[in-house]
C-alpha positions as CSV (number, residue, x, y, z in Angstrom):
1,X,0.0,0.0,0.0
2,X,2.7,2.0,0.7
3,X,4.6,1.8,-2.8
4,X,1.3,2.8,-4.5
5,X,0.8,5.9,-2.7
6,X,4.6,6.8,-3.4
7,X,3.8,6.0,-7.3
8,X,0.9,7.9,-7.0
9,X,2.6,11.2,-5.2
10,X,5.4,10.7,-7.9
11,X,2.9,10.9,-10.7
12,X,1.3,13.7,-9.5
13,X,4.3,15.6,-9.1
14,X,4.9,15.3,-12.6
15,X,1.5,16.2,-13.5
16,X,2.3,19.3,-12.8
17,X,2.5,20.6,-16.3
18,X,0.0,21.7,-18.3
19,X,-0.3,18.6,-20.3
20,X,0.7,14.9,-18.9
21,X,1.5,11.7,-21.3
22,X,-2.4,10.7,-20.5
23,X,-3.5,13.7,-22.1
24,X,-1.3,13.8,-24.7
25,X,-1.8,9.9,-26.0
26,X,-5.7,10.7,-25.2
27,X,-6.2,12.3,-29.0
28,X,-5.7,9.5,-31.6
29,X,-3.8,12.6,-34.1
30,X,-1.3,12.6,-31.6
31,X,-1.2,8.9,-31.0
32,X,-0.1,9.4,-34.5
33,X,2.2,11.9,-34.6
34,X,4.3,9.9,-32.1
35,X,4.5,7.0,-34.1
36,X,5.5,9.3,-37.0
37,X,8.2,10.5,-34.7
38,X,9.4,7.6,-33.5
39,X,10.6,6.9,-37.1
40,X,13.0,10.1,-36.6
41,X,13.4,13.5,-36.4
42,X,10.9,15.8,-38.4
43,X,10.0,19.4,-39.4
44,X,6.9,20.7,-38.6
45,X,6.4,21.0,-42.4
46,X,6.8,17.5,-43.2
47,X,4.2,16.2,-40.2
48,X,1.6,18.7,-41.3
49,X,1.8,16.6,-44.7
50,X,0.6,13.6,-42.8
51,X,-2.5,14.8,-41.5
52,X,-5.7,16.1,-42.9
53,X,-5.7,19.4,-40.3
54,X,-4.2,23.0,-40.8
55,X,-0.6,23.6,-40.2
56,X,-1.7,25.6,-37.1
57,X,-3.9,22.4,-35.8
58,X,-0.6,20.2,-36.4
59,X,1.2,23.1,-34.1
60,X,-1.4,22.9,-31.3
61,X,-0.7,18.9,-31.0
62,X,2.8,19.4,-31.1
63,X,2.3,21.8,-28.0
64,X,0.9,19.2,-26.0
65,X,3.3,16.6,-26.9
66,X,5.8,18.8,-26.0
67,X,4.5,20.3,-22.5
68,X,3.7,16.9,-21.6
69,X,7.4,15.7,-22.3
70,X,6.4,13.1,-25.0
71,X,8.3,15.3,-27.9
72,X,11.3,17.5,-28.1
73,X,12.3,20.6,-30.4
74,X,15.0,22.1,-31.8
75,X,15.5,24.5,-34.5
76,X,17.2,23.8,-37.4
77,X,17.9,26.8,-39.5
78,X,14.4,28.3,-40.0
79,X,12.5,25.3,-39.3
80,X,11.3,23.7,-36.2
81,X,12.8,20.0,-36.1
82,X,10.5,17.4,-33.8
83,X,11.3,14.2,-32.4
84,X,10.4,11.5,-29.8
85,X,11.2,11.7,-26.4
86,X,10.2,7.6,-25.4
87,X,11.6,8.2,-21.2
88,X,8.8,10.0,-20.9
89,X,6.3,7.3,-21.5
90,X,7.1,5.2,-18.8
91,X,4.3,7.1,-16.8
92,X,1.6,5.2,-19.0
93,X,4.2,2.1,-19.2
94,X,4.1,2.0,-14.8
95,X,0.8,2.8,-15.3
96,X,-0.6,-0.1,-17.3
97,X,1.9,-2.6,-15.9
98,X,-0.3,-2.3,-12.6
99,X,-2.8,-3.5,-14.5
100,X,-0.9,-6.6,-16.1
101,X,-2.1,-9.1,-13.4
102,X,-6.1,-8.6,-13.8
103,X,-5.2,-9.6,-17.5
104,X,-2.7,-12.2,-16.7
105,X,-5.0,-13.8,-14.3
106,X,-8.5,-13.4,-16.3
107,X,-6.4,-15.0,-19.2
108,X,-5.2,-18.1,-17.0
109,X,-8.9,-18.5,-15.9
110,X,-9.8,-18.4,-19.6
111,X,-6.9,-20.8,-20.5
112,X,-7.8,-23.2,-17.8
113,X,-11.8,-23.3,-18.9
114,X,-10.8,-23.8,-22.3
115,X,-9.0,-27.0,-21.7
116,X,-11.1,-28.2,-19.3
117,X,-13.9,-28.0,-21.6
118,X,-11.4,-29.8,-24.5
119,X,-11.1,-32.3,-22.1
């Protein structure tokens, strides 16, 4: 009990930005923008050619990905340069893996019906 009240003061301490990685990965555009980035570094120009929205739209996500630590920028000549910043996911990944023993033990259960009803 303990440990999850430390994980849980932790994770609020670094919710203290405007955005956190919940937030960010909540909007399926920006889902995809970090899988776009993840490939490697990119202009703003060249992302706003992957999605259907305005250039300022593309700008906005990039905002959030950014304040929430997700993304990084840097400029290269005139052009802002983004890329993935993957440490900063291991809120979600600490997160979820919390959850990984309902699933593991819901999928034994399953496992376990299953052959007994293959007998």
């Amino acid at each position: 009990m303990q440990s999850n009240l430390q994980e849980v003061t932790a994770i609020n301490k670094v919710n203290q930005s405007k955005h956190d990685a919940f937030q960010a990965i909540s909007h399926p555009t920006r889902r995809s923008m970090l899988k776009l980035l993840a490939e490697k570094e990119i202009s703003i120009a060249e992302i706003t050619e992957y999605f259907p929205i305005s250039r300022t739209a593309v700008n906005k996500h990039l905002h959030i990905l950014s304040d929430s630590g997700l993304v990084r920028s840097r400029k290269v000549g005139r052009e802002t340069h983004y890329m993935l910043q993957p440490e900063s996911l291991v809120q979600v990944q600490n997160w979820l893996s919390f959850f990984e023993y309902f699933w593991e033990e819901k999928l034994s259960a399953l496992k376990e019906f299953l052959e007994e009803d293959g007998h």
